[in-house]
NUVEX-68140 format. One record per residue: residue in one letter; x, y, z of N, C-alpha, C in turn. Coordinates in steps of 0.05 Angstrom, whole numbers, plus 32768, in hexadecimal, padded with zeros to 4 digits. Layout:
aXYZXYZXYZ/...
//
This chain:
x80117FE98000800080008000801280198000/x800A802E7FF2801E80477FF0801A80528000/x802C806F80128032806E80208022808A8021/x801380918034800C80A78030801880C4803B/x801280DA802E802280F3803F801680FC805A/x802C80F6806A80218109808C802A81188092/x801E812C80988029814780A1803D814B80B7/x802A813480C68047813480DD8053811C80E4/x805A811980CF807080FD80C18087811480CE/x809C80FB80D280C0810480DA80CC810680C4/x80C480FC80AB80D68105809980D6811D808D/x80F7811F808A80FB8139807A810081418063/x81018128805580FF8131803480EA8135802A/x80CB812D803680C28132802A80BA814E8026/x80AE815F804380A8817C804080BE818D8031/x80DC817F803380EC8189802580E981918001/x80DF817B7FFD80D581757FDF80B981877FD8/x80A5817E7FE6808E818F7FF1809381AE7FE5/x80A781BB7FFF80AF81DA7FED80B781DB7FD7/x80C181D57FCC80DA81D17FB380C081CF7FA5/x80AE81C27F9C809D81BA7F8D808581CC7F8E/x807E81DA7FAF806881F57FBA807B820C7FA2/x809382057FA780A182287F9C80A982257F80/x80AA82097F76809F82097F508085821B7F48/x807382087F54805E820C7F55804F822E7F53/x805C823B7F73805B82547F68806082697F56/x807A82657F53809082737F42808682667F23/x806F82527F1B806582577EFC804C82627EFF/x804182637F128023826F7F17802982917F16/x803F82967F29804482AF7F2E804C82B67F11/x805982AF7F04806F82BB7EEC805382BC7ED2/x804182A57ED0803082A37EC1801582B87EC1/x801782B97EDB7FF682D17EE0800E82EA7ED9/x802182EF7EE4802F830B7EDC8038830D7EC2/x803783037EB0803082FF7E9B801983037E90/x800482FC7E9C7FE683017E8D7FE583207E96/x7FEC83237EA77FDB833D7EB07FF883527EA3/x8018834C7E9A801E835D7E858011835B7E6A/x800B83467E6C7FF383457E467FDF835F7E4A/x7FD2835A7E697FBC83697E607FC483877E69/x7FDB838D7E717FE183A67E717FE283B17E54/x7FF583A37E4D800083A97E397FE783AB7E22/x7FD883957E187FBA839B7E0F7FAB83BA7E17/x7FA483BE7E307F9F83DB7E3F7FB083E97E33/x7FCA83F27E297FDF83FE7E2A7FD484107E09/x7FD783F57DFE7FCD83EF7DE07FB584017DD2/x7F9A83F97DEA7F7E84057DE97F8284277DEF/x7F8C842F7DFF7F90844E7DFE7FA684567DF1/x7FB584447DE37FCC845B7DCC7FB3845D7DBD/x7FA5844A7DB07F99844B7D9F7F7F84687D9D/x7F7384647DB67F6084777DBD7F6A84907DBB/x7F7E84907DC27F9384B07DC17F9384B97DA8/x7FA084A27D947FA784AE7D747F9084B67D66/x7F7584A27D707F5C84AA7D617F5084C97D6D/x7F4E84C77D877F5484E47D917F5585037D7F/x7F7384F47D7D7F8585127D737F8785187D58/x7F7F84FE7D4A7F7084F97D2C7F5985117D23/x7F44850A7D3E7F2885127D3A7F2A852A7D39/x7F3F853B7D577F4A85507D5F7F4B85627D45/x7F66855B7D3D7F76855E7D1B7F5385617D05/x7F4685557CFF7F33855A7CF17F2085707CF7/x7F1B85757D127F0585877D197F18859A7D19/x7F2F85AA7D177F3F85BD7D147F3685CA7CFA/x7F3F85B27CE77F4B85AB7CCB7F2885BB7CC1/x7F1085AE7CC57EF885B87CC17EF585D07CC6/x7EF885E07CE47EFA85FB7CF07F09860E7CD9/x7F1C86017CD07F2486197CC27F1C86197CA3/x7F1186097C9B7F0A86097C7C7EE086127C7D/x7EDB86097C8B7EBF86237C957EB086117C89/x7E9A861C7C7D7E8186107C777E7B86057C57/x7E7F85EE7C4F7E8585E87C2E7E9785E67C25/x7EAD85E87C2C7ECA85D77C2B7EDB85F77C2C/x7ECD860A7C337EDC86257C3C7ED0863B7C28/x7EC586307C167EC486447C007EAC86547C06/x7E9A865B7C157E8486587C1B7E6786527C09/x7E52865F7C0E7E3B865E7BF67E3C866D7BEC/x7E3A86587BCC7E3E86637BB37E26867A7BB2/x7E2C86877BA47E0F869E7BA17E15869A7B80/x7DF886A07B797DF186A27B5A7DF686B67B56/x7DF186C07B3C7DF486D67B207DD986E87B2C/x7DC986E37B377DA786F37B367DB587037B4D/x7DA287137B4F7D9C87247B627D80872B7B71/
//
């Protein structure tokens, strides 16, 4: 029959092993979630350059309009009558 794990067993290889294997364990959990969450920074990071450029795009156009006025600047045409 195998031998089962006791906590307060006298041996010391095993809790020895125990950590070694608790602090694998962490150190890919830890390295892997800090990882996801630089993805999703970095994603975030991504989402407002982008928001910015469209921004300063829109910015740039409503200038670009302001100064060319009503009908591409030229204003309304008037006819020959009176």
């Amino acid at each position: 029959m195998p031998k089962r794990f006791n906590s307060n067993a006298v041996d010391h290889e095993q809790p020895a092993l125990r950590r070694t294997l608790c602090s694998l364990y962490r150190s890919f959990w830890s390295k892997f979630f800090n990882h996801k969450i630089y993805l999703l920074v970095q994603d975030d990071l991504a989402k407002i350059q982008k928001k910015k450029e469209e921004e300063k795009a829109l910015k740039e156009l409503r200038a670009k309009a302001q100064q060319k006025g009503s009908f591409g600047g030229s204003g309304l045409k008037k006819s020959g009558k009176k």
